[in-house]
C-alpha positions as CSV (number, residue, x, y, z in Angstrom):
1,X,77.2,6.8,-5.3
2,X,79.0,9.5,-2.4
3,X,76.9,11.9,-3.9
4,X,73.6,12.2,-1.6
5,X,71.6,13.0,-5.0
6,X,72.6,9.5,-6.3
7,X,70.4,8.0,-3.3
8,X,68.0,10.5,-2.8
9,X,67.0,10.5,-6.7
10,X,66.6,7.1,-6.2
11,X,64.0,7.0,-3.1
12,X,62.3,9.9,-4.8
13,X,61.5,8.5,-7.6
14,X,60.7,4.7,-5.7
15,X,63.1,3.5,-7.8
16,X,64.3,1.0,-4.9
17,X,64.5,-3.0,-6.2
18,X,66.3,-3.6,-3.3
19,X,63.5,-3.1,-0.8
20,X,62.0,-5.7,0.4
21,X,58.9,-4.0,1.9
22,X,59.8,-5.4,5.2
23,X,62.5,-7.0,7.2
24,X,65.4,-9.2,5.8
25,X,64.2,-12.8,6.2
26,X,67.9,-13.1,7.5
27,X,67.2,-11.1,10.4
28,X,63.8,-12.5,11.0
29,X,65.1,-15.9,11.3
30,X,67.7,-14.5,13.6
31,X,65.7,-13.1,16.3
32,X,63.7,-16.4,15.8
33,X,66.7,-18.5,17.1
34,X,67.8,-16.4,19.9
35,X,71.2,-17.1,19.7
36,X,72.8,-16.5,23.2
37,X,75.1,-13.0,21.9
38,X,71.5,-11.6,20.8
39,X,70.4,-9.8,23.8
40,X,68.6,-6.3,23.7
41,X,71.7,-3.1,23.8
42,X,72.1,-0.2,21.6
43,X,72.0,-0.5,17.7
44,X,73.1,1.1,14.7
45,X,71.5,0.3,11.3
46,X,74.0,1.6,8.5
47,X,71.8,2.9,5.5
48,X,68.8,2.1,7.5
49,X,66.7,2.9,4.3
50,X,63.0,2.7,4.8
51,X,63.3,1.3,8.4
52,X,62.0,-2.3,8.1
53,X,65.0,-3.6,9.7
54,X,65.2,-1.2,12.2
55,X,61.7,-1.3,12.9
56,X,62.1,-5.3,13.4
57,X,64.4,-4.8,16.1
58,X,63.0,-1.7,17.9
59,X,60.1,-4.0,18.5
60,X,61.9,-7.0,19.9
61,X,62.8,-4.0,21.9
62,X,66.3,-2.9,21.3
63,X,67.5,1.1,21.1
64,X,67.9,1.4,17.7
65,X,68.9,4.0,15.6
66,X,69.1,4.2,11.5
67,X,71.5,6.5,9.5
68,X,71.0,6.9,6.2
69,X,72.7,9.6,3.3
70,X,68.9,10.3,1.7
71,X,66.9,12.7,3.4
72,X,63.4,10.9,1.6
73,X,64.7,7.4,3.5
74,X,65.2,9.1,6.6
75,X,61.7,11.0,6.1
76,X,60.1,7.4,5.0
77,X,61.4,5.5,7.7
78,X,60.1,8.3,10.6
79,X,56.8,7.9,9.3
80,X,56.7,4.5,8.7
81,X,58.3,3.1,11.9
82,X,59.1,6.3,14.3
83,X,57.4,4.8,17.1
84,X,59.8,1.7,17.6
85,X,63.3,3.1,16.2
86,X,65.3,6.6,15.8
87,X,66.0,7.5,11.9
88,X,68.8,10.4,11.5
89,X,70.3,11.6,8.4
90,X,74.2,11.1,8.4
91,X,77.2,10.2,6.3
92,X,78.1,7.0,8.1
93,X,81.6,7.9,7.3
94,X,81.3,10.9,9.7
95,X,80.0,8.5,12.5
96,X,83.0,8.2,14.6
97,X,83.6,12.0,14.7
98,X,80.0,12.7,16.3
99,X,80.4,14.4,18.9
100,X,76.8,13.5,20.3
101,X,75.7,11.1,22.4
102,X,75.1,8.3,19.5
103,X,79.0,8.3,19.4
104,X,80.8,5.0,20.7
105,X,78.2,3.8,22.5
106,X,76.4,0.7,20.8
107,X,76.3,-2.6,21.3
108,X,75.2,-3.8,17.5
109,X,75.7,-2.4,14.2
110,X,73.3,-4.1,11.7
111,X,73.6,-3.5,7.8
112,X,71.5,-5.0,5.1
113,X,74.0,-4.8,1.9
114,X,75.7,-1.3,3.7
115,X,79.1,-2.4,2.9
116,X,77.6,-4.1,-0.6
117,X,76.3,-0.6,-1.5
118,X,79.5,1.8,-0.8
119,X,82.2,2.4,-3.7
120,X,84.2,-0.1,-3.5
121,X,87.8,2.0,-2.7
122,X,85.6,3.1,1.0
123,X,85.3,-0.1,2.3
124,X,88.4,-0.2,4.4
125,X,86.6,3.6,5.9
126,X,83.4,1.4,6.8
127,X,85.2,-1.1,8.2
128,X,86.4,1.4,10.1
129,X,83.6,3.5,11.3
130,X,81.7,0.6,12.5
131,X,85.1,-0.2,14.3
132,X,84.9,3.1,16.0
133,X,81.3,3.5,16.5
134,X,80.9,-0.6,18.5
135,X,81.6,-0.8,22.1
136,X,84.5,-3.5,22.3
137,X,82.9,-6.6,22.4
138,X,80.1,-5.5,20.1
139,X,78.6,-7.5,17.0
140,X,78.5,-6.6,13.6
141,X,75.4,-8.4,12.1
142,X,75.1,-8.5,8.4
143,X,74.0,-9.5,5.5
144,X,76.6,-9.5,2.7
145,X,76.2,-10.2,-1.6
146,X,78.0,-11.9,-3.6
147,X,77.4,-12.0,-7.3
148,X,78.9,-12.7,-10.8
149,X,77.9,-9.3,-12.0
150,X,80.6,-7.1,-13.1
151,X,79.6,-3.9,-11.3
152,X,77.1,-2.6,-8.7
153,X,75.7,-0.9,-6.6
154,X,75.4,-3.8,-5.0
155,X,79.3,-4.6,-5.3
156,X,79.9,-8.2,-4.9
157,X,82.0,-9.8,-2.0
158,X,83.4,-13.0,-0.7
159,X,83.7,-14.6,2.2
160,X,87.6,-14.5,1.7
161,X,87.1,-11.1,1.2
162,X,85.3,-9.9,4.3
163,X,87.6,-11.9,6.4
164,X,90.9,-10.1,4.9
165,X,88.6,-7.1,5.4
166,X,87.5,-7.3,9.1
167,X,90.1,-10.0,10.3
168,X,92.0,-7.2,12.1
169,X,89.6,-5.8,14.5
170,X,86.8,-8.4,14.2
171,X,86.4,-11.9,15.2
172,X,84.2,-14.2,12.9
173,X,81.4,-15.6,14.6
174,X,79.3,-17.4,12.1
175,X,77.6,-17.1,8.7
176,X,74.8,-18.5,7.5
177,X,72.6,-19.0,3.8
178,X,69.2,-19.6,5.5
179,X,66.1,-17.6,5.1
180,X,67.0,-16.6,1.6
181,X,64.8,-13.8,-0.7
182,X,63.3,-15.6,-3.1
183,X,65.9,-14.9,-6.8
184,X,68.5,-14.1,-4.3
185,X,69.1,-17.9,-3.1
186,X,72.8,-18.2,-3.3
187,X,73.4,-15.0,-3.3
188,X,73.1,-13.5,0.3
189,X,75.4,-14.2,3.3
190,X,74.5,-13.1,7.0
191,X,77.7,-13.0,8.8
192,X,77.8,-12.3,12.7
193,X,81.1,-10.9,13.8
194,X,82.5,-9.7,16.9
195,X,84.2,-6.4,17.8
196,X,87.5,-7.4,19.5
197,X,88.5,-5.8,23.0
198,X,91.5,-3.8,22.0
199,X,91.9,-0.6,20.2
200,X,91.1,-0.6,16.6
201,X,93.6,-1.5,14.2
202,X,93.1,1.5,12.2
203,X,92.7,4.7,13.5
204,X,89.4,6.9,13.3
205,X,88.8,7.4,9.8
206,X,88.3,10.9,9.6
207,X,91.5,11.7,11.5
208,X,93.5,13.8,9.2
209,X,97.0,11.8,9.1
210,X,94.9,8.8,8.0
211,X,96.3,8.7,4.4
C-alpha cells in the first residue's frame, strides 16, 4: 500500500469499489447546509482519486487542488474535472516539505477515507502533514470508516480513536452519520475538525530527527 504500483495497478485495471462515480453524499449534504465555517479558501483533497470530490467543491467555487500517489487517478481526474479543480501527483507524506507554492497555504483539507486507506503505523505522519500543510485555524473535513473487518485497505477507526489521534493539534468540531452510501449505513463518519492556532504538536514529518 506505500508502493505507488499497489494503487496504480488498481486504477488501471478499474478495479476501484470504492468509487462512488461522483461526490461523497457526505459532502453533498454539506455544502447543502452551509454551515457558517464553510466559506470558499484554498483546499487540499488527500488521495483526490478520480476527482469527484474535488470537482464538487471547485464548482461551489473553492481553489482546490487533489494529490494523489497513482499517476492513472491523477490522469483520470485532469480529464474528467480539470476545468473546476488542479489534480497533481504527490506522496502526501512529502506535502509539508514542498517547497512550491501549494505549501502551507490552505484553508481546507478534505479526505474521503485518506486516513482509512494509509498503513496503519503512518497515521500519526498524516496527521501530521495535514497539520503542516492547514493554515492555523483551518478545517479538516472528512469522512472516516469504521468496520468490524479484520484488515483493510480501508483500515477501520473510531471515534475514540481519531480523537486520541488529532486531539493535540485539532479541535473537534462535529461529526455526523447523515447522507450515508447505500451498504455503508453505519459505517461512515464525516468529522469536521479545526486546525488550532499554535504550532503543531509534532514537528514536520519529514524532518530528519523525527524518530
Amino acid at each position: 500500500m506505500q508502493n505507488v504500483d499497489f494503487w496504480e495497478n488498481l486504477y488501471v485495471a478499474e478495479n476501484t469499489p470504492w468509487d462512488l462515480a461522483g461526490p461523497s453524499p457526505h459532502f453533498v449534504a454539506l455544502l447543502h447546509q452551509k454551515p457558517d465555517f464553510l466559506k470558499p479558501g484554498t483546499m487540499a483533497v488527500t488521495g483526490s482519486g478520480r476527482g469527484h470530490d474535488a470537482a464538487l467543491f471547485g464548482q461551489a467555487g473553492f481553489e482546490v487542488t487533489g494529490f494523489d500517489y497513482a499517476p492513472a487517478a491523477v490522469k483520470l481526474a485532469a480529464q474528467l474535472y480539470g476545468g473546476l479543480a488542479r489534480f497533481e501527483m504527490a506522496d502526501i507524506f512529502e506535502l509539508p516539505s514542498s517547497s512550491g507554492s501549494n505549501a502551507l497555504v490552505f484553508d481546507y483539507v478534505l479526505e474521503h477515507t485518506c486516513f482509512c486507506a494509509i498503513p496503519v503505523e503512518r497515521r500519526t505522519d498524516y496527521v501530521k502533514t495535514v497539520c503542516h500543510i492547514l493554515k492555523p485555524g483551518g478545517y479538516l473535513i472528512g469522512v472516516f470508516w469504521e468496520h468490524d473487518q479484520a484488515d483493510g485497505p480501508p483500515f477501520s477507526t473510531t471515534e475514540a480513536h481519531l480523537r486520541q489521534f488529532f486531539e493535540a493539534d485539532f479541535e473537534w468540531i462535529s461529526q455526523e452519520e447523515k447522507a450515508p452510501v447505500a451498504g455503508r449505513s453505519g459505517v461512515e463518519r464525516l468529522v469536521v475538525l479545526r486546525r488550532k492556532m499554535d504550532v503543531c504538536a509534532s514537528k514536520s514529518p519529514m524532518n530528519p530527527e523525527i524518530q
